[in-house]
C-alpha positions, 0 to 999 in steps of 0.5 A, a space after each residue: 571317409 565320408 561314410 565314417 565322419 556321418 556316422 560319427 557325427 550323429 552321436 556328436 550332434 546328439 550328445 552337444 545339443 542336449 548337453 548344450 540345452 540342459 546347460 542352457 536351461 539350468 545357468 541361465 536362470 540360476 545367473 538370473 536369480 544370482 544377480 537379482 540377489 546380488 551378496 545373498 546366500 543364493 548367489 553365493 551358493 550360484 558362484 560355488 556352483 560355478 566355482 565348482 563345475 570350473 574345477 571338477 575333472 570330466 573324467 572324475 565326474 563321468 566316473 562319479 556318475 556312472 557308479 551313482 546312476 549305473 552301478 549304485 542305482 542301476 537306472 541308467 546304462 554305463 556305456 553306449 549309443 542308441 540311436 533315435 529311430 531305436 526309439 527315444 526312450 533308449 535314445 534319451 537313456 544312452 544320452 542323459 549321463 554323458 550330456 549332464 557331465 559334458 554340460 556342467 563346464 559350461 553350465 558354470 561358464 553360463 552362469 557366470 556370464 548371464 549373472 555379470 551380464 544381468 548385473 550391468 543392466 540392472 542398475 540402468 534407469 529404465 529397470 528401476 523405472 519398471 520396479 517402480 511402476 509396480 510390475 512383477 520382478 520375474 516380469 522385469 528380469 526376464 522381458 526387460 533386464 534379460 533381453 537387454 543381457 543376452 548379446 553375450 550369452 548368445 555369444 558364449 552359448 554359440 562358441 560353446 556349442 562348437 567347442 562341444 561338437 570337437 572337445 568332447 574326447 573324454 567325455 566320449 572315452 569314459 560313456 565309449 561314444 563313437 564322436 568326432 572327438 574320439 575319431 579326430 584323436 584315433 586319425 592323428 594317432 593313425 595319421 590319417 590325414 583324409 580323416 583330419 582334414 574330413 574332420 576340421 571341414 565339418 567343424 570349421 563348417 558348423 563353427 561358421 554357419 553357429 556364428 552366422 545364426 548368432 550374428 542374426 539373432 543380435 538383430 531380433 535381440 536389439 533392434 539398435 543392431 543394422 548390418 
């Protein structure tokens, strides 16, 4: 049991820290420029962004991208894990098409919640202070407004992280990747409790130390924070 939960969880772990970054990387900068263009055509075309990606299926959008990148342009492979020590060219290739569509969810939900969260801060005194003293507004929005806004998105970005190790059963499913997702649902069809239990104690145990790194980036991130 033990053997077959580490096997499985390599490609869970791979397959959630790229989504997680990919989502990471794009939403919160498109959450930053949609606040700071609040009631602009680039905020508005943020929030169909977001709209958009709350509300396309994952099946239909893995679908979709496999016939784009696999099947249409022939770039990138339909199904399948490479693990890293194969190389990371192969690793990557494998990766790329089940990250982009386990990641769009929660790239809106990144989104949505850095652009509220920047909204907040970007009417306090000491941000039109620093516009008024001349500094670049790139400058103010992230050394100043974003650092100010970033509690909640850690926040979400922490939860999101857990969510993606255990929820990804049809991402896994249409890309044929072997996760934690995929070997939860075949133990409750096969009712094999070892591997349920084996299963939520590793999940249960991630959910916990993601939640302990979070606590202690609040510290770095305001110092007002003591424990």
């Amino acid at each position: 049991m033990i053997t077959l939960i580490k096997q499985r969880v390599e490609p869970a772990v791979a397959l959630t820290l790229l989504a997680m970054l990919l989502a990471v990387v794009t939403a919160v900068p498109l959450g930053v420029l949609a606040a700071w263009k609040q009631g602009s055509w680039v905020d508005r075309l943020v929030m169909v962004f977001a709209v958009s990606g709350f509300s396309m299926p994952v099946f239909w959008l893995g679908f979709l991208l496999v016939y784009l990148f696999s099947v249409w342009l022939r770039c990138l492979p339909v199904q399948g894990y490479t693990p890293l020590s194969a190389g990371l060219v192969p690793f990557l290739r494998h990766l790329v098409l089940p990250a982009l569509t386990l990641s769009l969810v929660f790239m809106a939900l990144i989104a949505r919640m850095t652009r509220a969260s920047m909204l907040s801060v970007l009417g306090e005194d000491y941000i039109r202070t620093a516009f008024a003293k001349g500094l670049a507004p790139w400058s103010v929005l992230t050394r100043h407004a974003l650092k100010s806004a970033s509690l909640p998105i850690v926040t979400i970005i922490g939860v999101g992280f857990v969510l993606l190790i255990g929820g990804a059963v049809v991402t896994e499913s249409v890309f044929a990747l072997s996760g934690i997702g995929r070997l939860s649902v075949d133990a409750i069809l096969r009712r094999d409790y070892p591997v349920i239990q084996g299963v939520i104690l590793v999940v249960s145990g991630v959910y916990v130390l993601l939640n302990l790194i979070v606590d202690l980036l609040y510290l770095f991130l305001d110092p007002r924070i003591r424990y």
